[in-house]
C-alpha positions as CSV (number, residue, x, y, z in Angstrom):
1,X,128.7,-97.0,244.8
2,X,126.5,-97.6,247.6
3,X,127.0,-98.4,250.8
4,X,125.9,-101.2,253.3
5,X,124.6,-100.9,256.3
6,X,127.0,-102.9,257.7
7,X,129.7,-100.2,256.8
8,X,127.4,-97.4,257.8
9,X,127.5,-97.3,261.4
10,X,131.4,-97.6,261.4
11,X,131.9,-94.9,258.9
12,X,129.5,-92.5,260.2
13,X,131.2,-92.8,263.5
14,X,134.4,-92.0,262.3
15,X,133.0,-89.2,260.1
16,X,131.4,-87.6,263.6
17,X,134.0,-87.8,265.5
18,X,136.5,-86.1,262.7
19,X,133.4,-83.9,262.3
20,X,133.9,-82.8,266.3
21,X,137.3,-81.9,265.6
22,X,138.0,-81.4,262.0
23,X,136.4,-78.1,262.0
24,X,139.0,-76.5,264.7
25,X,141.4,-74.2,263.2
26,X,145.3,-74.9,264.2
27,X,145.0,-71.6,266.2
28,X,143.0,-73.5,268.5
29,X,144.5,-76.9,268.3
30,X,147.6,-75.2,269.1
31,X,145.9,-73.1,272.1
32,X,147.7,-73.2,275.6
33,X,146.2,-76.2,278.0
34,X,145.1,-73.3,280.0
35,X,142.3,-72.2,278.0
36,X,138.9,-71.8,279.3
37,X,136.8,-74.9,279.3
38,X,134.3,-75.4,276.8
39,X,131.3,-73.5,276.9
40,X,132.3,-72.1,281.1
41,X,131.9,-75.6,282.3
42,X,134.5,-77.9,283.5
43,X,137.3,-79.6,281.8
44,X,136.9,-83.4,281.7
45,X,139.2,-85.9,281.1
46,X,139.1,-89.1,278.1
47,X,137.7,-91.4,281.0
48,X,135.2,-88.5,282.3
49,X,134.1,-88.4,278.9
50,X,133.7,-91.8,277.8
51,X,131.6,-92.4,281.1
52,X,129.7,-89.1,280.0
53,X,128.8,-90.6,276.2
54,X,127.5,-93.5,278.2
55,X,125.1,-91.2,280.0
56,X,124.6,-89.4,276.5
57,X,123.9,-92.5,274.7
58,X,122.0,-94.8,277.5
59,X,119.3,-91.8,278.0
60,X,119.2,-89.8,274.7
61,X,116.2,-92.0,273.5
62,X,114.8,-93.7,277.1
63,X,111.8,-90.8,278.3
64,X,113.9,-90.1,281.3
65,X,116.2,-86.9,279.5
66,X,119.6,-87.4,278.9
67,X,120.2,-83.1,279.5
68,X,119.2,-83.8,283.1
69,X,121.4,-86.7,283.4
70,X,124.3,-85.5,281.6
71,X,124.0,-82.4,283.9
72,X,123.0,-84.6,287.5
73,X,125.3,-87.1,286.8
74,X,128.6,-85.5,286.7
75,X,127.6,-82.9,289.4
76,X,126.8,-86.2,291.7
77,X,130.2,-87.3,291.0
78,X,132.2,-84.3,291.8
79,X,133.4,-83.2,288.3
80,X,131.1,-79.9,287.7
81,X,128.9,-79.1,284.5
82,X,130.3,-79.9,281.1
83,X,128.3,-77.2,279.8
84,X,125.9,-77.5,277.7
85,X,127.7,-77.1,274.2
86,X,129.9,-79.8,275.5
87,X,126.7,-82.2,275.9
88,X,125.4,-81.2,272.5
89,X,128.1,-82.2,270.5
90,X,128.8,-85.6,271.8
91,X,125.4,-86.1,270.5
92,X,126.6,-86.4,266.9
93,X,127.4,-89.8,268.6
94,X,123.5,-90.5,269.1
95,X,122.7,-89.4,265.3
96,X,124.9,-91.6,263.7
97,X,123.5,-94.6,266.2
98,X,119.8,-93.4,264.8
99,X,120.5,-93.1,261.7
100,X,121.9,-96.5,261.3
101,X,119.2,-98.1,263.0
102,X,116.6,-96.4,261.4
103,X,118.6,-96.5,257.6
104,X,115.5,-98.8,256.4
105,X,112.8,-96.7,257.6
106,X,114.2,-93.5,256.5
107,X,115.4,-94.6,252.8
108,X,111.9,-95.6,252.3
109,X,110.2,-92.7,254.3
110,X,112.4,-90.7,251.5
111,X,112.0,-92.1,248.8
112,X,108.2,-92.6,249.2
113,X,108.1,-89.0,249.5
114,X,109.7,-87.9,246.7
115,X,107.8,-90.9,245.0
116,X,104.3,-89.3,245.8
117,X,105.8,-86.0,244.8
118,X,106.3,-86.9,241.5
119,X,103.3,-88.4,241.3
120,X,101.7,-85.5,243.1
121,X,99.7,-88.2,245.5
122,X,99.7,-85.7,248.7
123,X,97.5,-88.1,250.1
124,X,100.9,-91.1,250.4
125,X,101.6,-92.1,253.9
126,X,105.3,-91.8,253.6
127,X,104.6,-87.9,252.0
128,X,103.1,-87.0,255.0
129,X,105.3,-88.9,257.3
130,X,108.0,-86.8,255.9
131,X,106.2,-83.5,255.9
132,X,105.5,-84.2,259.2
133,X,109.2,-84.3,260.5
134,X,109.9,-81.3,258.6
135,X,107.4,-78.8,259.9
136,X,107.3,-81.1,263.4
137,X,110.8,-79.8,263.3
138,X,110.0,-76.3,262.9
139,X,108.9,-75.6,266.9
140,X,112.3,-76.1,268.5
141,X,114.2,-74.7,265.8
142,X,112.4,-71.2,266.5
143,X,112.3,-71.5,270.4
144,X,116.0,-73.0,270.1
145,X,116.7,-70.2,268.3
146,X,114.5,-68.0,271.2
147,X,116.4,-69.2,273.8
148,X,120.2,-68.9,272.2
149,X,119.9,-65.0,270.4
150,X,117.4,-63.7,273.3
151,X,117.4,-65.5,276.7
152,X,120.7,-67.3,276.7
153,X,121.9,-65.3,279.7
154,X,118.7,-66.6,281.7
155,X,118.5,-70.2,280.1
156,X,122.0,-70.9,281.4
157,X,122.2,-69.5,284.6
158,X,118.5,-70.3,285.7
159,X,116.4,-73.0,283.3
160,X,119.6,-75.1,283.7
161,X,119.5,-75.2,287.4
162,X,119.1,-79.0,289.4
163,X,116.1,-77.5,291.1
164,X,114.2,-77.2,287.6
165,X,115.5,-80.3,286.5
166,X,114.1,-82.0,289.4
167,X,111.0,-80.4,289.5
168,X,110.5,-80.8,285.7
169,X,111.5,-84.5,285.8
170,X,108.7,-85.1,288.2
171,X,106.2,-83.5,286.4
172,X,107.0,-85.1,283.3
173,X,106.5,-88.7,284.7
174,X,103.5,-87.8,285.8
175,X,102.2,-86.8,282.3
176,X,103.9,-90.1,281.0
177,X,101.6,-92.0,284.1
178,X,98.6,-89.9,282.8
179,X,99.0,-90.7,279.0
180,X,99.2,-94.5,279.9
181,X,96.3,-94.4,281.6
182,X,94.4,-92.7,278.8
183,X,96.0,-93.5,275.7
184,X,93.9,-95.6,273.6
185,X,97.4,-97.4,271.9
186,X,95.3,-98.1,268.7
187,X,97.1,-96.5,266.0
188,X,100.3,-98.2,264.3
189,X,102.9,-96.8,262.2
190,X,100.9,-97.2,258.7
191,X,98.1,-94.6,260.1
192,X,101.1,-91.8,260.8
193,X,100.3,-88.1,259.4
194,X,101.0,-84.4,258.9
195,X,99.5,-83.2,261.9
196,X,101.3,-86.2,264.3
197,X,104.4,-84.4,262.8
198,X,103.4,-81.1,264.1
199,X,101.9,-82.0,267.6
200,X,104.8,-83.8,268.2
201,X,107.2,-81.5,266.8
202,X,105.6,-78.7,269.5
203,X,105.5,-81.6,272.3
204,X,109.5,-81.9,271.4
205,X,110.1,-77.8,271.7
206,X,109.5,-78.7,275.6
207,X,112.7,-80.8,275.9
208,X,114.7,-77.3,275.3
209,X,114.0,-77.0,279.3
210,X,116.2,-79.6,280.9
211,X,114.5,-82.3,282.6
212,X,111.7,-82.9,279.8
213,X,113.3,-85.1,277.4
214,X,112.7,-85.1,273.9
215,X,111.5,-88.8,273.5
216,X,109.8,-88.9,276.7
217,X,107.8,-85.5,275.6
218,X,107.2,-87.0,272.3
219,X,106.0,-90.3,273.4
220,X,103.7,-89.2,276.3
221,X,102.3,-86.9,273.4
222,X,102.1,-89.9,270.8
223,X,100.1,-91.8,273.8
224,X,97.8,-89.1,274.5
225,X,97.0,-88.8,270.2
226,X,96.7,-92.5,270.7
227,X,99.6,-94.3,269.1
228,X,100.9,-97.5,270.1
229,X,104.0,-97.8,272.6
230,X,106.3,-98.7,269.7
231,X,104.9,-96.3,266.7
232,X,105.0,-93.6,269.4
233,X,109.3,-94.6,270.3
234,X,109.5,-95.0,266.6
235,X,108.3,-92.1,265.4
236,X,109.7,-89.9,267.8
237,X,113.3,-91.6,267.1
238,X,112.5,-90.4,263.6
239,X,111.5,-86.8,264.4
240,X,114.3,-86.5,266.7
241,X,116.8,-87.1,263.7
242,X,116.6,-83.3,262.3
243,X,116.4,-81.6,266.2
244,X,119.7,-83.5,267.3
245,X,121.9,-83.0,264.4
246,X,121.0,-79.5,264.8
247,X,121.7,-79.2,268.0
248,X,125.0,-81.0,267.4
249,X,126.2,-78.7,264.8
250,X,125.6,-75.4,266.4
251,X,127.7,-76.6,269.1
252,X,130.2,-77.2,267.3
253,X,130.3,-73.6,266.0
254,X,129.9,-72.4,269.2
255,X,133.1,-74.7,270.4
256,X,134.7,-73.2,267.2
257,X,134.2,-69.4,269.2
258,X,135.2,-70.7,272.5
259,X,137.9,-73.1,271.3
260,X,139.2,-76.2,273.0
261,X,142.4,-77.3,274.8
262,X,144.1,-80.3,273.1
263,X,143.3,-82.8,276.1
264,X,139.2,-81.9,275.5
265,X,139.7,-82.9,271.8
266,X,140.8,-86.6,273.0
267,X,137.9,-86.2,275.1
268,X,135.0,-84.9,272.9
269,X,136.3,-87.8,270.6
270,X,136.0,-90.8,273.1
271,X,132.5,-89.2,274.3
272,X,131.3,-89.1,270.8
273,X,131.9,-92.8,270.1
274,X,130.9,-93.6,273.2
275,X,127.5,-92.1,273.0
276,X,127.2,-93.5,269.8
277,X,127.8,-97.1,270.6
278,X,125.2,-97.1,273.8
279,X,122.6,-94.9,271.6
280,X,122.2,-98.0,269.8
281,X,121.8,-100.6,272.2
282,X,119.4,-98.0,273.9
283,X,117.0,-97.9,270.7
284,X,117.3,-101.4,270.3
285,X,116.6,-102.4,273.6
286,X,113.8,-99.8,274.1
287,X,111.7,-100.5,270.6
288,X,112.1,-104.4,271.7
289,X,110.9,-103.9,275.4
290,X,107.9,-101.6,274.2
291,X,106.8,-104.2,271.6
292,X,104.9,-106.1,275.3
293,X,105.7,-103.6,278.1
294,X,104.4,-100.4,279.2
295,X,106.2,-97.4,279.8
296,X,105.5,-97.0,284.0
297,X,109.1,-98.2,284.5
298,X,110.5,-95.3,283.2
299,X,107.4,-93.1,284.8
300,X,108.5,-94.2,288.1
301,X,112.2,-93.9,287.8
302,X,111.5,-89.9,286.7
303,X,109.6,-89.4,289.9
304,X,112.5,-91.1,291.6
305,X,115.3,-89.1,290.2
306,X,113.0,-86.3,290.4
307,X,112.7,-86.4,294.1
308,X,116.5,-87.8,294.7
309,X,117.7,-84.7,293.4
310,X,115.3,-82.5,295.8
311,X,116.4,-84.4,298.7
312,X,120.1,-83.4,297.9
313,X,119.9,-80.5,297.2
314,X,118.2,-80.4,301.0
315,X,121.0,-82.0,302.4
316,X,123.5,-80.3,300.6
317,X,124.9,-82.6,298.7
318,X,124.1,-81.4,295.9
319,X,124.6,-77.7,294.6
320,X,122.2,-75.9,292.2
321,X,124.3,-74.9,289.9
């Protein structure tokens, strides 16, 4: 029996957030509230967390990086680093919000696909949209992969930093400036291929370094190739699909090997459906305002945070960590 899309987004945010927690073994459920936090970062509580999935979902899919944020954000207000598996999960939130906006696109990317398969017409434009995202997906699965078995050591303790994440944020809205100024904005959705897929895909490796977001990499990218505001958000929604539920799900193994005090089950719930709820509004309001606006509001607001951050860290307010 299929189901609506009505039903969709409700049931696929219940599904994630029983997915956060369903895979816990009672050993851990049952662990003493004393346990470490999750992933060496701090231990936030339901409210923490919901205000957290509203940083998760209002920046996962603006260009301005939701990784800096959710790591600025609660080190602004006094409540430490989540960590980084912590930050990753509650993006199962910001898949299900994708997915449910994007359930039209993607059915008929899909079954276009396997359409022009059977037909063996390699030449279909929702074949290559779809072989695209697959091997566009490829770059930062391997450099994820890099980073985690390799230099996880170093990506934690240095790439993670606030003084990378300011310096990157500035230099990214400076690309962003650049590719408005030079992006022809003359190719729509319809005229989508293989090799968008990949140079995007490598343009979305980048956003492993905090600061560099993945839309705002793949959209400054999609600018430069000369795709229009909205094709460019669109398809870089679309390619983000794979590259976030990974992420998402190798957290959750790693929060399997830490394990997790009862309270930060509560928690990882309520930041889950929090992020999923203000994902949505985020694509909707974004692929609506980049239908007749350009994207220098978001170009100046990076610089801003960019330089906010510097001058706090000068002061002291803010710590490097």
């Amino acid at each position: 029996m299929a189901v609506s899309k009505r039903l969709l987004f409700p049931l696929l945010m219940v599904g994630s957030s029983v997915l956060s927690v369903a895979a816990f073994p009672l050993k851990v459920l049952s662990q003493d509230a004393s346990t470490a936090a999750v992933d060496g970062g701090s231990q936030m509580n339901v409210w923490q967390g919901i205000v957290l999935g509203f940083v998760q979902g209002a920046t996962e899919f603006l260009p301005i990086s939701s990784t800096a944020h959710l790591k600025a954000v609660p080190v602004a207000l006094g409540w430490g680093d989540p960590g980084s598996a912590f930050s990753a999960v509650i993006q199962l939130g910001s898949i299900v919000a994708v997915l449910w906006y994007f359930w039209g696109d993607l059915t008929r990317v899909i079954t276009g696909a396997w359409i022009a398969i059977a037909r063996k017409d390699y030449q279909d434009t929702d074949f290559r949209i779809a072989l695209g995202i697959a091997i566009g997906t490829f770059p930062i699965v391997i450099l994820g992969l890099l980073l985690k078995i390799v230099f996880e050591e170093f990506y934690e303790n240095a790439v993670r930093g606030m003084t990378v994440i300011a310096i990157v944020s500035i230099v990214m809205g400076l690309l962003l400036g650049l590719a408005e100024i030079k992006g022809s904005r003359q190719r729509n959705f319809e005229k989508l291929g293989m090799i968008d897929g990949i140079l995007m895909g490598c343009a979305q490796a980048l956003a492993l370094v905090p600061g560099v977001s993945r839309s705002g990499s793949t959209m400054t990218a999609g600018l430069f190739m000369g795709l229009e505001r909205e094709t460019a958000a669109r398809f870089s929604f679309l390619l983000g699909i794979p590259a976030i539920t990974l992420a998402g799900l190798v957290s959750l193994k790693d929060l399997l090997e830490v394990g997790v005090d009862n309270s930060q089950i509560l928690t990882l719930i309520a930041s889950v459906i929090s992020s999923g709820v203000f994902s949505y509004l985020a694509i909707a309001w974004l692929v609506k305002f980049l239908k007749t606006r350009s994207t220098w509001i978001f170009v100046w607001y990076r610089l801003i945070f960019g330089i906010a951050i510097l001058v706090g860290l000068s002061a002291g307010v803010l710590e490097n960590v």
